[in-house]
N, C-alpha and C positions, 0 to 999 in steps of 0.2 A: 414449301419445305422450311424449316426451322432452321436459323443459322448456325446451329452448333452440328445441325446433319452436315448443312453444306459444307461447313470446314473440316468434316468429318469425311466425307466422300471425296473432297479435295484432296487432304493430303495421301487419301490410300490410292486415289490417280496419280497423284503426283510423280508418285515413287515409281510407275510402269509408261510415263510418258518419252521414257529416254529413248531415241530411235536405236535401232542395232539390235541381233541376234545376242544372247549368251555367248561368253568366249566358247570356241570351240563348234557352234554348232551353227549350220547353215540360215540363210534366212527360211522363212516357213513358205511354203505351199502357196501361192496365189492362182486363183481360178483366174483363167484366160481374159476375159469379157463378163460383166454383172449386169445385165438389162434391169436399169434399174425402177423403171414401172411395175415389170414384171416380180422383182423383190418384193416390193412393198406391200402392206397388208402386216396381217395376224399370224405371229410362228410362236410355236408352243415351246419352251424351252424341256427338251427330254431329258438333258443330262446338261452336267459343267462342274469345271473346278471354280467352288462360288468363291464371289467377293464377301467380303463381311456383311452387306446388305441384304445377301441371298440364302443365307446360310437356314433351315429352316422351310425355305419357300414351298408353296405347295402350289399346286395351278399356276405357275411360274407363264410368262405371256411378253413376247415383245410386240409393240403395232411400231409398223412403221409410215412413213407418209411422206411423199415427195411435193417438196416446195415450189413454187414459179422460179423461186431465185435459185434452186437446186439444192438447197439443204433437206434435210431429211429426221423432220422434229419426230421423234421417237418416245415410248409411251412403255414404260414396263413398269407391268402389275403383276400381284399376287398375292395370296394370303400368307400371312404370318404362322409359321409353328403345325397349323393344320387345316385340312380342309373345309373347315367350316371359321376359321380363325379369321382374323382383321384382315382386310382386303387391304393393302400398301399400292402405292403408287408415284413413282419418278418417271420424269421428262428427261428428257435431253434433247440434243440436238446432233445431228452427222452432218460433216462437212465430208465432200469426197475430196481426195487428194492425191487420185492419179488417172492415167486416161481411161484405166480398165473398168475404172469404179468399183474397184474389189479393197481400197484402203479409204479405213477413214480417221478421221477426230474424231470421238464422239464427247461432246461438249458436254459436262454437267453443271459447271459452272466456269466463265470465264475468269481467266483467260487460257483454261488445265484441258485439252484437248487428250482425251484416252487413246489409246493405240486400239483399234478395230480393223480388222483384215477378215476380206474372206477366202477362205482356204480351200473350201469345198462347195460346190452347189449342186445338186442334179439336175441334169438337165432338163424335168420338168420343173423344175424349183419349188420340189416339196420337201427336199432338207438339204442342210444347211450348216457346215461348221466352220464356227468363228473364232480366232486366235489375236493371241498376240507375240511381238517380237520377242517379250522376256518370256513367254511358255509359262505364263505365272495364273493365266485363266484360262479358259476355253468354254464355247457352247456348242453344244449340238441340239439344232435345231429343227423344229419340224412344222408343217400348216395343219398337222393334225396332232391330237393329245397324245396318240400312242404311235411308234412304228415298230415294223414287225425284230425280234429277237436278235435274227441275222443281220439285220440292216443295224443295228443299235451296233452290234458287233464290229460289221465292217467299218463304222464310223469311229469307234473308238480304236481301231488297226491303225485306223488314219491316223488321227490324231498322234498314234503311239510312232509313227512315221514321221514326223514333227520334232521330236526333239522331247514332245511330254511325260511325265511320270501318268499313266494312265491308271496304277492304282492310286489315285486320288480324284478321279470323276468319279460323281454321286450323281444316281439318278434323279432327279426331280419328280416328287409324285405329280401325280396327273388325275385331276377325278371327272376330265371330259372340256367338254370345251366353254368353260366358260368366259 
């Protein structure tokens, strides 16, 4: 990464690092238990309210990977503007930070730790929606490119359960499983 991304990606974590819901409105939804073996891998981002890095994205892609030491270095790609466009690509890192393992840091440069929670998981853990406390992003996530219409639905009910402005998710195209 170029340092002018990273202070760039800094200070827009910065602003969402502050622990605590929105006045007024509960903390968010945490899934019980995150088996987090069972996480890990390739989830296709289906929808989200993007950061300025995503805005654009197409074949949008998180991998995750769990460490000996327990972190969980993190891998999201995509193309740029359109499906045949620049492939992009950032790291990070997840530190878990409660016993459920459904909250994390997610690190993209020290020492600016992102608010990451997961909110939702099916209990086969083929999707997936991830929040945060200021309800300032969100992803819905899935292990395959597409999920069906209803299920996009009910995911975004969720989310709109939360505390979110749900007209501002944007699908993420998807052109298969790259």
């Amino acid at each position: 990464m170029r340092p002018s991304l990273i202070g760039s990606i800094a200070a827009a974590l910065l602003a969402g690092c502050a622990s605590g819901p929105p006045a007024g409105l509960a903390p968010v939804t945490l899934v019980p238990q995150v088996d987090l073996p069972r996480f890990m891998g390739d989830w296709y981002v289906i929808a989200n309210i993007p950061t300025f890095l995503e805005k654009g994205a197409h074949n949008a892609k998180d991998s995750y990977r769990l460490d000996p030491d327990g972190t969980i270095p993190t891998t999201f790609s995509f193309n740029a503007d359109a499906f045949a466009g620049p492939r992009k690509t950032y790291d990070s890192r997840g530190f878990v930070l409660d016993r459920s393992n459904a909250v994390w840091g997610q690190q993209y440069v020290w020492p600016i730790r992102a608010d990451y929670r997961i909110s939702y998981l099916s209990s086969d853990y083929t999707q997936a929606v991830i929040t945060r406390e200021k309800r300032d992003y969100v992803w819905i996530l899935a292990r395959a490119p597409t999920i069906p219409a209803a299920d996009l639905a009910k995911l975004i009910a969720f989310v709109g359960t939360q505390g979110y402005d749900t007209s501002t998710i944007q699908r993420v195209p998807q052109a298969g499983g790259r």
